[in-house]
N, C-alpha and C positions, 0 to 999 in steps of 0.2 A: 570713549566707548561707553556706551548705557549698559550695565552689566542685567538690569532688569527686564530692558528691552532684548538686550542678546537670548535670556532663557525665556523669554516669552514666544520668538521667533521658532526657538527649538521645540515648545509644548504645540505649535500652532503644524509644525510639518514636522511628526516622526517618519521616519523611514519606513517604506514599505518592504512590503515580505521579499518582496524582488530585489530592493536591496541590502536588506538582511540575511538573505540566502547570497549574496556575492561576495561579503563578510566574510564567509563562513569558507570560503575557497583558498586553497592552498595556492603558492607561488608556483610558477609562474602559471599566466591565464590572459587571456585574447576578452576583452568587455568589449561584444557590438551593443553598440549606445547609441539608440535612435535621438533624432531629433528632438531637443527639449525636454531629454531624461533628467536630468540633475545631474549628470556626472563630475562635477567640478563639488558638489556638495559630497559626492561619494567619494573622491578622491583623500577629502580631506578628511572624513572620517576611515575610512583605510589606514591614514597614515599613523592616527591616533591610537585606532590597533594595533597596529605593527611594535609601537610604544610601549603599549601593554602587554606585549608576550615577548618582547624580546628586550629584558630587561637590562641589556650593557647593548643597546640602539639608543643612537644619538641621533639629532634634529639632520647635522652633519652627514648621515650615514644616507642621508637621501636626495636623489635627483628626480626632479621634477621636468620633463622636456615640454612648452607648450609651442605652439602652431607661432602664435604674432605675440609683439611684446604687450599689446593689450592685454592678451592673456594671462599672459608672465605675472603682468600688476594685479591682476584679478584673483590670478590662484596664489600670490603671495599676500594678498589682503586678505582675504579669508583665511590661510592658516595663522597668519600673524591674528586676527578677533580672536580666532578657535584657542590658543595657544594659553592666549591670557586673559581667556573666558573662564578657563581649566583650573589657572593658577591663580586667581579673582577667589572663587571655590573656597578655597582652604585658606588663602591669603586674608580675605576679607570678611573671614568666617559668615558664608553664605551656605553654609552647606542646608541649609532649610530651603532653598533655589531649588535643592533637587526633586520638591515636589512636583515642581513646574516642567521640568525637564520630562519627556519621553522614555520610557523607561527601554526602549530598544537603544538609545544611543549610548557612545561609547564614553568615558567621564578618565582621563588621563588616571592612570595607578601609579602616581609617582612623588617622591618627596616634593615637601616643597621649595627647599632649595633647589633639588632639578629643573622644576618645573620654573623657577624664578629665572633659571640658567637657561632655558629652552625662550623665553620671553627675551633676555638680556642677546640673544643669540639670534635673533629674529630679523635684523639686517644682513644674516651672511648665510640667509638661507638657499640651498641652493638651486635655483625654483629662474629655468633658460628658454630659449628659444633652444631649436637644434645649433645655430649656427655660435650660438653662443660657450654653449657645452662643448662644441668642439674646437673654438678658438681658446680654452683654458685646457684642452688635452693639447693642445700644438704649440701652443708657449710652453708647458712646463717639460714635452716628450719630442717638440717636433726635432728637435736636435740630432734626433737618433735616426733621422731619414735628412739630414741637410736642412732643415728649415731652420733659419734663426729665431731667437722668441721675442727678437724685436721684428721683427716682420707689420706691416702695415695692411690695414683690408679697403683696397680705392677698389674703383672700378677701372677696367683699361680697356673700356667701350673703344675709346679715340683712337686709341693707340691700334687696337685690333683690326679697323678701319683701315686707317694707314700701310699696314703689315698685308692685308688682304690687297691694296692697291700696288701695292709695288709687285706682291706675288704674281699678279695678273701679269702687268706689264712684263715681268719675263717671259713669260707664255703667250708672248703676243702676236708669234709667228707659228703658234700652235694650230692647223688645221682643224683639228675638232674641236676647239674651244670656242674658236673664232666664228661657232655658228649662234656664238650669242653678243650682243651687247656687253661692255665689261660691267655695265649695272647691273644687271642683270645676274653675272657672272658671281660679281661680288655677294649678291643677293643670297645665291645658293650657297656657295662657302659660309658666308655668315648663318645661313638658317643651321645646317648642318651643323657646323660650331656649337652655335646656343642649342640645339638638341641634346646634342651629347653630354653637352657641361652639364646642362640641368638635370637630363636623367643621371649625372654622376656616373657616366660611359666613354670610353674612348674607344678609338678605332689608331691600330696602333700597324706597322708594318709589319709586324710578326702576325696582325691579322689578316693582314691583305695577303701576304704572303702564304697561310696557312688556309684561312678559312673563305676567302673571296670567292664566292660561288657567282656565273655570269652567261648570260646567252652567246655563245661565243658565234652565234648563226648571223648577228647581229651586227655587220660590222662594223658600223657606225658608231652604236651605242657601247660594245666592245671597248672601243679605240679610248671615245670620250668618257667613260668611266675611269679607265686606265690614267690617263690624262688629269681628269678632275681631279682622283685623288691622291695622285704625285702634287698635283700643286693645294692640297686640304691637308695634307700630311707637312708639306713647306711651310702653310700659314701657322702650322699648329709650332713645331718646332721656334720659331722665330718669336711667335707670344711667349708659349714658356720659357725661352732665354731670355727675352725682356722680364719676367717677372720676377726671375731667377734673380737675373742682375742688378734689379732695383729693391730685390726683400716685399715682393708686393706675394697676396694673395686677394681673392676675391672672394666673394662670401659663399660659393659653390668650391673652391678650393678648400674650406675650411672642413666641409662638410669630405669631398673627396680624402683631403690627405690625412686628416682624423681617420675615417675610414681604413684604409693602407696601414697607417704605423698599429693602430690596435689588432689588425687584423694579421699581420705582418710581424710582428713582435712580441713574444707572449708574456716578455718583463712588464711592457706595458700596458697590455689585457689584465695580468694579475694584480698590477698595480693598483688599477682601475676599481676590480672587483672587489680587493680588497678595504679599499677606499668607502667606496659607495655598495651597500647593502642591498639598496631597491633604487630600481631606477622605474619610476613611473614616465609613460610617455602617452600623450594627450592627439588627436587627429592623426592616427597611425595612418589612415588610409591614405593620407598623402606626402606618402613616403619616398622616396625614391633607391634606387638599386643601393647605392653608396650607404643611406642611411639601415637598410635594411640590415649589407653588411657590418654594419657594427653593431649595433643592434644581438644578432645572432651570437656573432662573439662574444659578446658580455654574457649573454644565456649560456653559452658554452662555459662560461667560467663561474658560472653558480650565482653570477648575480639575479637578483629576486627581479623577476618583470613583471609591472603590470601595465599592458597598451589597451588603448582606449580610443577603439573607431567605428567606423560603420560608411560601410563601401556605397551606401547609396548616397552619400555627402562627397565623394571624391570629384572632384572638379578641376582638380589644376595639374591637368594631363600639359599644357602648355608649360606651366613650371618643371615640366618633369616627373610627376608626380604617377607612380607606376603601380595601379592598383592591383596588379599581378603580385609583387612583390608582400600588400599584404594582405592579400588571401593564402600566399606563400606559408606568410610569418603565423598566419594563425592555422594551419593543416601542418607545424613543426612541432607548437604547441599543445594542439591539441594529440596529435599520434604519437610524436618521440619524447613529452613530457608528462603523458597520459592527462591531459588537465581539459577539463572540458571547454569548447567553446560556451560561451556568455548570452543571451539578448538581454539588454534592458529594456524596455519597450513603452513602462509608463510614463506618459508626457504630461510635463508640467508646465508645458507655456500654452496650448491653445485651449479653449474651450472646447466641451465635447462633441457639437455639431461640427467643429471647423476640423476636427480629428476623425471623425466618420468620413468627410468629405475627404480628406488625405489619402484615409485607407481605400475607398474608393477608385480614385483617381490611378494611385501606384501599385494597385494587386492587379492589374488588367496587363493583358499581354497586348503588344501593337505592331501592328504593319506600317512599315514605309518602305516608299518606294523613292530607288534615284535610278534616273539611267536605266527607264528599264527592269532594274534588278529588284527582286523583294527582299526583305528585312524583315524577319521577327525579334524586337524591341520588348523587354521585361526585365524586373525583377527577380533572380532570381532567389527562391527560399523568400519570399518578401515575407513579415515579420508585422501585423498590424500594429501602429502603435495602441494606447491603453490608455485611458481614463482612470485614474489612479481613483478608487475607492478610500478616502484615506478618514474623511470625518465628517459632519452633518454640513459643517459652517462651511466650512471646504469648497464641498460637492457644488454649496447652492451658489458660493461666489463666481464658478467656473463652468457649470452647467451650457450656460447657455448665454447668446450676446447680451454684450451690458447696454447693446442699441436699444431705441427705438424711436418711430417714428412721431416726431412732434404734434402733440392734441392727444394722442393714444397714449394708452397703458400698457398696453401687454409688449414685449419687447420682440424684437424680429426674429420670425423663425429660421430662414435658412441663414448659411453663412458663406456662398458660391454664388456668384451671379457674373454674366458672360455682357460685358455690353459692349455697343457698336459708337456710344457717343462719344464726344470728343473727349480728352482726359481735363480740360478745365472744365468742361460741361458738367461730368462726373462728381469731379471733386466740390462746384458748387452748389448739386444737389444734394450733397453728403452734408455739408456747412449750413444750406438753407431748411432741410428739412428733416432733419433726422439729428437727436441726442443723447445723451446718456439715461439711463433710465430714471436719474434722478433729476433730471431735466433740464442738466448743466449743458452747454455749449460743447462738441466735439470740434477739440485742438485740427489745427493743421500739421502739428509735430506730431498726432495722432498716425497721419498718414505716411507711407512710406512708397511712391512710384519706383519699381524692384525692374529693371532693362537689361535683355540679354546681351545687348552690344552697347559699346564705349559711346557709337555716335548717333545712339539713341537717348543715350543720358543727355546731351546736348540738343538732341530734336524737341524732348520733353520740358530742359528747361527754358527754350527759348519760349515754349507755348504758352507754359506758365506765367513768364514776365509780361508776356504781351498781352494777360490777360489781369494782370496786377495782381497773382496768387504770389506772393512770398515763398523763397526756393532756397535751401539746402544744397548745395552740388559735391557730391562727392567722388572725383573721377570724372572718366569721360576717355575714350581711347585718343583722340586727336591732337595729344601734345604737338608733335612734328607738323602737322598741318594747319596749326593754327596762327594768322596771324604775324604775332609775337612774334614766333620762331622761323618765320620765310622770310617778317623785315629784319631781324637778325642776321639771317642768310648772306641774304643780300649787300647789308651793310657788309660783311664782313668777303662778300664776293669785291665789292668796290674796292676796300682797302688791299684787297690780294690781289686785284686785275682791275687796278685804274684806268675809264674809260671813258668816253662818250655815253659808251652802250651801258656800263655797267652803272654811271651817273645818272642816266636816265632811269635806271631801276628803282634807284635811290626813288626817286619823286613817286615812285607807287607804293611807299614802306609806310605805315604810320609812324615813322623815327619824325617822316617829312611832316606827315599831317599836321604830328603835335605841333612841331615847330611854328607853323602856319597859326594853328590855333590860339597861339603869343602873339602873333604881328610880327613873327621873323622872316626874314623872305631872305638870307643870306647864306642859301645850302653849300652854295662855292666857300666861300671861309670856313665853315665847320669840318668839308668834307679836307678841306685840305689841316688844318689844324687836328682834325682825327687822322691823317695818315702821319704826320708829324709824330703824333702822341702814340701811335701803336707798333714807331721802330723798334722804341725802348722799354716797353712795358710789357705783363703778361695780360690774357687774355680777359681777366678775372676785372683787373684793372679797367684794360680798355673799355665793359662791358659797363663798367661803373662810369667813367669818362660819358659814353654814348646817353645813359639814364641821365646824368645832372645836369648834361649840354642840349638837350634833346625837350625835357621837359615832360618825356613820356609817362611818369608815373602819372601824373596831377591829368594828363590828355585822359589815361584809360580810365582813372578815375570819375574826371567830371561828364565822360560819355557811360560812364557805367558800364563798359569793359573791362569789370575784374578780373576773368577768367582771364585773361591775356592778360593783365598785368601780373597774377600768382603764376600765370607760366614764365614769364621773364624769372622771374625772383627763383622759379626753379631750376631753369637753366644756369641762371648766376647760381647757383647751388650747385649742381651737377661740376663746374668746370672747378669752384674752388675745391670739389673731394678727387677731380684727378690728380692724380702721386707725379710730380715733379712738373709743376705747372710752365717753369719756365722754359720747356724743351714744347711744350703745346703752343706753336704758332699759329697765327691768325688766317696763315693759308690751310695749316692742315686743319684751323676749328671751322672754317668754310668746308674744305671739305668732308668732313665728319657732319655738318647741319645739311649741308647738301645733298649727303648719300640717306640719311634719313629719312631727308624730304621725296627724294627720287623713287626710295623703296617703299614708300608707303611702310615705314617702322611704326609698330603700333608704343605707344607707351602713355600710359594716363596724363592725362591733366592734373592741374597741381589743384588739391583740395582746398575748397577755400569757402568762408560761410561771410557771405553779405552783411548778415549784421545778427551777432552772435544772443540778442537779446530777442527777438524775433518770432515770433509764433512761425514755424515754416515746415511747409513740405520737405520730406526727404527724398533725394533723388538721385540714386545709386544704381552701378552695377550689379548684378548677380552677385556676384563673386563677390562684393566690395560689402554684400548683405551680409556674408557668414558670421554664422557666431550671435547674430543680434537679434529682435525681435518688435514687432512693429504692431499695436491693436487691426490697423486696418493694409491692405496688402494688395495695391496694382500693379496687375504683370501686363503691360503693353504689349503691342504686334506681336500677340499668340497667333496669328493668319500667316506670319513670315517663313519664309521655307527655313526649314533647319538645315539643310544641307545643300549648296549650290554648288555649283564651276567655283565660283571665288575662294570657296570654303576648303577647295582640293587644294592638296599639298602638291606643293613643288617638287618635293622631294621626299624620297622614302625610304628609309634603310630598316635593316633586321636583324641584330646581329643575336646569333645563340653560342652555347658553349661551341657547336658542332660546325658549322657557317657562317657567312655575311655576307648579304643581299645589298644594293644602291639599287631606284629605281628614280628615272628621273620624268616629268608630269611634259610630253612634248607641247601639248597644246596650250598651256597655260603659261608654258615657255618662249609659248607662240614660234616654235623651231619650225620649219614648213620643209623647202627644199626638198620636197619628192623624199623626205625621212621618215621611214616608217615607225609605229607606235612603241616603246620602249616596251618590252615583253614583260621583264622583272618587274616595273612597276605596275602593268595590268592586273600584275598575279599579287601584288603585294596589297593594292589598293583596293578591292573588297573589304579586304580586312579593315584598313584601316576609314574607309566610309561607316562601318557599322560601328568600330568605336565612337566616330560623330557620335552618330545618332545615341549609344548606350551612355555617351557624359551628358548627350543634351537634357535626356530622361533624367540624370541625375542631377544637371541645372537646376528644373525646373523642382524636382522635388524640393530643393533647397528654397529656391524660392516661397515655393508654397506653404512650406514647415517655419513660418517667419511668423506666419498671422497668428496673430492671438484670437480676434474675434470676425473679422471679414476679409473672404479674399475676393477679389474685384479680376476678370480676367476683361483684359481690352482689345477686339479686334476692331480692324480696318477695313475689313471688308473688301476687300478691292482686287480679289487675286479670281474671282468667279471667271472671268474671261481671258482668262493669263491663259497662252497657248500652253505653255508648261502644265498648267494644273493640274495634269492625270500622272505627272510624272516625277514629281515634289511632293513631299510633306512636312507638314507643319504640326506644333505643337495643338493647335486646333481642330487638326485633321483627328490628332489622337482622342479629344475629347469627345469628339463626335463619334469615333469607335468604341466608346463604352457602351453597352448595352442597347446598341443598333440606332443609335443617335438620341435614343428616349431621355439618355441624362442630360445631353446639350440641349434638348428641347424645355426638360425641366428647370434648368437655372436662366434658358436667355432673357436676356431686358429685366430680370429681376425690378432692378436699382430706377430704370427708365419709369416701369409700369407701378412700381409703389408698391410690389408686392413680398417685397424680403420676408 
């Protein structure tokens, strides 16, 4: 570490008043922290305060919780610089450095033997995921609720599969079950399931029994509720004795029964608090119930909080993630601790036109329409973010884009443009004609294509390959449907249901192609020497057997089908972390890839970069953006409906302190038989239509909060004579509602017309 270069960095960005006034705030306290505020630079200056006034606080005495282990390495890399930046100081007699230094920041008040001690102590700092933090409170406490602390975290995907199959089949002389398909069937159990685990919820007989609220007019929907969850209540019972019996937990476990024993226990809450001092915690807003509950508890026991979110970032309502809970946490805060809510607001990653264009965009209130119904879409209290005033050199670096168009001097004025061309089109007019302003070449790692959905991350890179643009892939929702994982399927349907039929499947796998692709033409001897080898073997093995006999790495390879070869590699991944692999037969790993494939389960593609040296476009999820930051920023199919038929839930439950609602989706159920519409879900599903549309709005914010200097938006154009049109909308529809379509008129074709 450059000890000269370290206080250089600190004379170059002192802290502003915003966050020297948050300094200044007593424990505990709620920090909403916009988009590319610096919060992870505040974090660690906090901590160095806390240092300085509480002079028997150790490094020890603090937790750090962040969102992903990225983060974790991020904020422990920077306290680990900060630590023995401090202790460099006095160490290496620099204290003449302190000219350099900003005179708002904070400079450790501590010997320098502490301070050597605080450096030497810097690999056991305690700086987690959540899931992490609670796996070291359930080894050392879980004892005290039955968990052993040798416990292991697999998943028990397979096994859950399994357990919901067989539950079925006893219900299989059920009248009102039997008006579905058992995929179907299994479909809905499994959604319900992963709801509940992920918001860290269960639905328990003493609920059903106490709080089950239901249209009893209904009789059909009656019966099959009744029904459904005798046998959602069977599947549950039968996982948790399997987990039980094998010492397993899964990583939503970690988080739920942490949860419980601190909340449940108060040796172990006091343990806790007494333990750890401040527990700082990072993306609060996507929290969920379980996490919240502990959370609280620790407040209640005096440990010092400071959480750190901002609800228009919350996005992974699909993980569970319950932004009720922290608006919750921060109206506890702010009224039963008297502490005020926070904004940070100054943004340090975009330039200042791309940050107007923000505040723009997300201060406008929006109408959508589904079904008929209208929606009013906003921000509520939205919060402009800020161009930090902070110094001349500063200002002029961040001002304004560092584009411009090639032959020209003056650099481009706007930083929004809507266009309709194709996205290779796009990106080779950004590469042919336009540069930095110092007249260097703009990178293709420059750009970042940002996609709302998985199998658009896939739409876009194939455009790119075929147009010889170099691609980045990160993600992509169609693991299960790729390929890879149906000849997988399949093979492994053969070996479970040896056939004619099933042999002929064989010959439509690329397991066959590769093999073809050798000069091997003798699928009879393989397929019989692979059922030979998968008497005695586990699945992990056999999967390894199929690769070295098959030839298929070196096929996907020399076709340049990586994406399917990182997916095998991932699947062989997935089955060696299942927990007792030799009870995982090659009939139930068929049917576990089968029921996947059946239900359309969404689950990423395995990340994977073609050639790691590469100048390359980046081409990502939404979601898979967070946390990062990209110069230049295309949001494709803004034209696409945000909300359709496909987008409606199956299923919909409610459960409060006082009630519990099931509502179940007949048409998408496709139930017919003269069965009229499920009432409960009518009445439930409003609601949850318009939460679509309020995480789509915060999608896209996230999106858009990525650019540093250009956002690119890309429609398709193609929905003008959709019968639907008057009765859909899109994130484009909303753009056009800013100030009576005058803003969409103002940015279109920008990029096309040469007028940025």
């Amino acid at each position: 570490m450059n000890i000269m270069h370290y206080a250089e960095k600190f004379s170059k960005s002192p802290l502003t008043e915003t966050q020297q006034n948050i300094l200044k705030v007593n424990f505990p306290f709620y920090l909403k922290a916009g988009a590319g505020t610096g919060k992870t630079e505040l974090l660690v200056e906090l901590i160095i305060k806390c240092l300085n006034e509480n002079p028997k606080a150790s490094i020890s005495n603090f937790v750090v919780i962040t969102f992903t282990n990225k983060a974790t390495s991020e904020v422990k890399r920077r306290l680990v610089e900060r630590l023995y930046f401090d202790y460099s100081l006095n160490h290496k007699k620099l204290s003449s450095l302190s000219s350099l230094l900003a005179d708002n920041r904070n400079i450790m008040n501590r010997q320098e033997d502490e301070k050597r001690k605080f450096v030497d102590l810097t690999s056991m700092l305690n700086v987690y995921t959540i899931h992490g933090f609670c796996e070291i409170i359930l080894r050392q406490y879980g004892y005290l609720i039955g968990i052993s602390p040798k416990f292991e975290i697999k998943s028990v995907t397979w096994k859950l599969n399994e357990i919901i199959r067989k539950a079925i089949d006893n219900y299989a002389e059920n009248e009102f079950l039997n008006v579905l398909p058992s995929y179907r069937l299994h479909q809905l159990v499994r959604t319900l399931y992963e709801e509940c685990d992920n918001k860290g919820d269960e639905i328990t007989e003493k609920d059903i029994k106490n709080k089950f609220r239901k249209n009893q007019e209904q009789y059909f929907w009656s019966n099959f509720k009744d029904s459904f969850l005798d046998l959602f209540l069977e599947v549950g019972r039968e996982i948790e004795n399997f987990k039980k019996e094998n010492n397993i937990l899964t990583p939503n476990d970690l988080i739920k029964y942490a949860s419980k024993l601190v909340k449940g226990n108060d040796f172990v809450a006091t343990k806790l608090a007494s333990k750890y001092k401040y527990l700082f915690i990072d993306e609060f807003q996507d929290t969920n119930r379980s996490q919240f509950e502990l959370v609280n508890t620790l407040l209640e026991k005096g440990v010092n909080i400071f959480l750190v979110g901002d609800e228009k970032q919350s996005i992974y309502s699909f993980r569970g993630a319950d932004i009720q809970s922290s608006i919750e946490m921060g109206n506890i805060i702010a009224n039963k601790c008297n502490s005020p809510l926070i904004e940070m607001t100054d943004n340090f990653r975009s330039n200042k036109n791309v940050i107007e264009v923000i505040n723009k965009i997300f201060s406008q209130s929006y109408s959508a329409t589904y079904k008929g119904k209208l929606y009013q879409i906003k921000f509520d209290n939205y919060q402009p973010l800020i161009f930090p005033q902070i110094n001349k050199s500063y200002v002029d670096q961040r001002s304004f884009p560092q584009y411009k168009w090639k032959g020209k001097t003056s650099k481009i004025e706007n930083t929004l443009t809507i266009e309709e061309m194709d996205i290779s089109t796009i990106i080779k007019k950004i590469k042919n004609e336009m540069c930095y302003s110092d007249n260097s070449d703009i990178k293709y790692s420059d750009i970042a294509v940002l996609c709302r959905k998985n199998r658009q991350v896939e739409k876009i890179a194939d455009e790119l390959k075929k147009n010889k643009i170099p691609v980045k892939i990160y993600g992509g929702g169609g693991f299960f449907q790729s390929n890879a994982i149906i000849s997988t399927c399949k093979l492994f349907e053969y070996i479970s249901y040896p056939s004619e039929i099933t042999k002929h499947e064989v010959k439509n796998t690329d397991y066959y192609f590769a093999m073809l692709s050798t000069g091997r033409n003798d699928l009879e001897k393989f397929l019989n020497e692979l059922s030979l080898y998968a008497r005695s073997n586990i699945v992990a093995d056999i999967l390894n057997f199929v690769f070295e006999n098959t030839n298929i790495e070196e096929y996907y390879i020399s076709t340049s089908q990586h994406q399917e070869l990182y997916n095998l590699y991932k699947l062989r991944e997935i089955v060696r972390n299942i927990h007792n692999q030799e009870f995982l037969h090659p009939l139930s790993f068929f049917e576990y890839l089968n029921n996947m494939i059946l239900t359309g389960q969404k689950e990423e593609n395995a990340d994977f970069i073609e050639d790691k040296q590469q100048d390359s476009i980046q081409v990502m999820t939404i979601h898979k953006s967070k946390g990062l930051a990209f110069n230049i920023v295309i949001i494709p199919f803004i034209d696409e409906p945000i909300v359709i038929s496909d987008t409606e839930p199956l299923i919909t439950y409610r459960k409060t302190e006082k009630e519990m609602m099931i509502g179940f989706n007949k048409h998408k159920l496709k139930i017919y038989n003269n069965i009229e519409d499920d009432l409960d879900f009518s009445s439930m599903v409003t609601d949850e239509i318009k939460k679509q549309f309020e995480e789509e709005l915060r999608v896209y914010y996230v999106a858009i909060t990525r650019a540093r200097e250009l956002i690119i938006l890309k429609t398709n154009n193609r929905r003008e004579n959709n019968i639907y049109r008057n009765t859909i909308t899109s994130f484009l529809d909303w753009i056009k509602q800013i100030d009576n379509f005058n803003f969409y008129n103002k940015h279109f074709k920008l990029l096309e017309k040469g007028k940025l």
